[in-house]
C-alpha positions as CSV (number, residue, x, y, z in Angstrom):
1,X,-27.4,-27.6,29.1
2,X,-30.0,-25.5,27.1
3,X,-31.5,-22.6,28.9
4,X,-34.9,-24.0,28.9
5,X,-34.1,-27.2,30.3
6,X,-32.4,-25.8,33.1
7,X,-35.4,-23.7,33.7
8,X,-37.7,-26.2,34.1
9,X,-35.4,-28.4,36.3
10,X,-35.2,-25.1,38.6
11,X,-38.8,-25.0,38.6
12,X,-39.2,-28.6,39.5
13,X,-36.0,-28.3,42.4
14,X,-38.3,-24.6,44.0
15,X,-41.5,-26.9,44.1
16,X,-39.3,-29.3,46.2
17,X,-38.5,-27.0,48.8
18,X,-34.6,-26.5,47.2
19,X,-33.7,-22.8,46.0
20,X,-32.4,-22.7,42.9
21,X,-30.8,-19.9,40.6
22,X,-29.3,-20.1,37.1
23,X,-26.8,-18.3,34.8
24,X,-28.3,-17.4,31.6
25,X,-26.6,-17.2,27.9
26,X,-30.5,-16.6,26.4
27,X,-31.9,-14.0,28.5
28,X,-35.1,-14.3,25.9
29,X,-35.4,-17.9,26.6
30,X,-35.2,-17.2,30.1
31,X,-37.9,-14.7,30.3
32,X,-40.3,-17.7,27.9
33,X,-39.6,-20.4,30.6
34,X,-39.6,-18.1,34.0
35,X,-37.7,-19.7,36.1
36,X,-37.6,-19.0,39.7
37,X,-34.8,-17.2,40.0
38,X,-32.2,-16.5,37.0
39,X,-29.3,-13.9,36.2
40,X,-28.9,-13.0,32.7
41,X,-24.7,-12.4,31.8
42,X,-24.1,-10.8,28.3
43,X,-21.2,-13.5,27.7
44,X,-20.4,-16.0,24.5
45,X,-21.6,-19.5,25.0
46,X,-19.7,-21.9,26.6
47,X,-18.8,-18.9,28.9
48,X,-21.1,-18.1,31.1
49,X,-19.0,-17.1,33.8
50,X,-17.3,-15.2,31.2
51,X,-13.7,-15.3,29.8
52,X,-11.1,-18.2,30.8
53,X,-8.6,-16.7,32.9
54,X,-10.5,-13.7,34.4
55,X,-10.9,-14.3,37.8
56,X,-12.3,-10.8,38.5
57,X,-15.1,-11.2,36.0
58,X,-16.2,-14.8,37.5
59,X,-16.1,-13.6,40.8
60,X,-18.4,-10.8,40.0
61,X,-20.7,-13.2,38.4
62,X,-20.7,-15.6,41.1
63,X,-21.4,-12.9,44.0
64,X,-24.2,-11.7,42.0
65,X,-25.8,-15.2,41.9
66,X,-25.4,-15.7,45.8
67,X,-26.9,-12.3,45.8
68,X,-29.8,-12.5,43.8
69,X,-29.9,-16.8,46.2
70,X,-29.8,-14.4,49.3
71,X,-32.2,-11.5,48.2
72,X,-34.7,-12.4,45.7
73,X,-37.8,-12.7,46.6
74,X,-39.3,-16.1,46.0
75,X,-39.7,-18.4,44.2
76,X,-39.6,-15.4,41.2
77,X,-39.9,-15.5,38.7
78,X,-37.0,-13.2,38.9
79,X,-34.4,-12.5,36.4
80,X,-31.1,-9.7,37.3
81,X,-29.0,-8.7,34.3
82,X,-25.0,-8.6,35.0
83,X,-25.1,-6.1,32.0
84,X,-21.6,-5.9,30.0
């Protein structure tokens, strides 16, 4: 799913009383569309949990979206950065 999209869905879910938080590919999409709560990874597409195979990496990513669910304030906008 494009960036956008999933934005706006996210949006739409936060208005409905469901926290949401995305992984994003586009961090400059993400930052047009403002979703409520979003965490930028510097990874290829189709990887946005990074490389096949690296468990340690996807772990990091996911513990930093349950952290930015569990700390944020919200709904954000708010957008972290995993940085490389």
């Amino acid at each position: 799913m494009c960036n956008q999209t999933v934005g706006l869905i996210q949006a739409e879910l936060e208005r409905q009383g469901m926290v949401t938080a995305s992984v994003s590919l586009l961090r400059f999409v993400t930052e047009i569309v403002r979703p409520p709560r979003a965490l930028a990874v510097p990874f290829a597409h189709g990887q946005p949990l990074g490389r096949a195979g690296d468990a340690a990496t996807q772990h990091r990513v996911l513990a930093a979206l349950l952290h930015l669910i569990e700390h944020a304030p919200g709904p954000g906008p708010v957008l972290a950065d995993l940085g490389a």
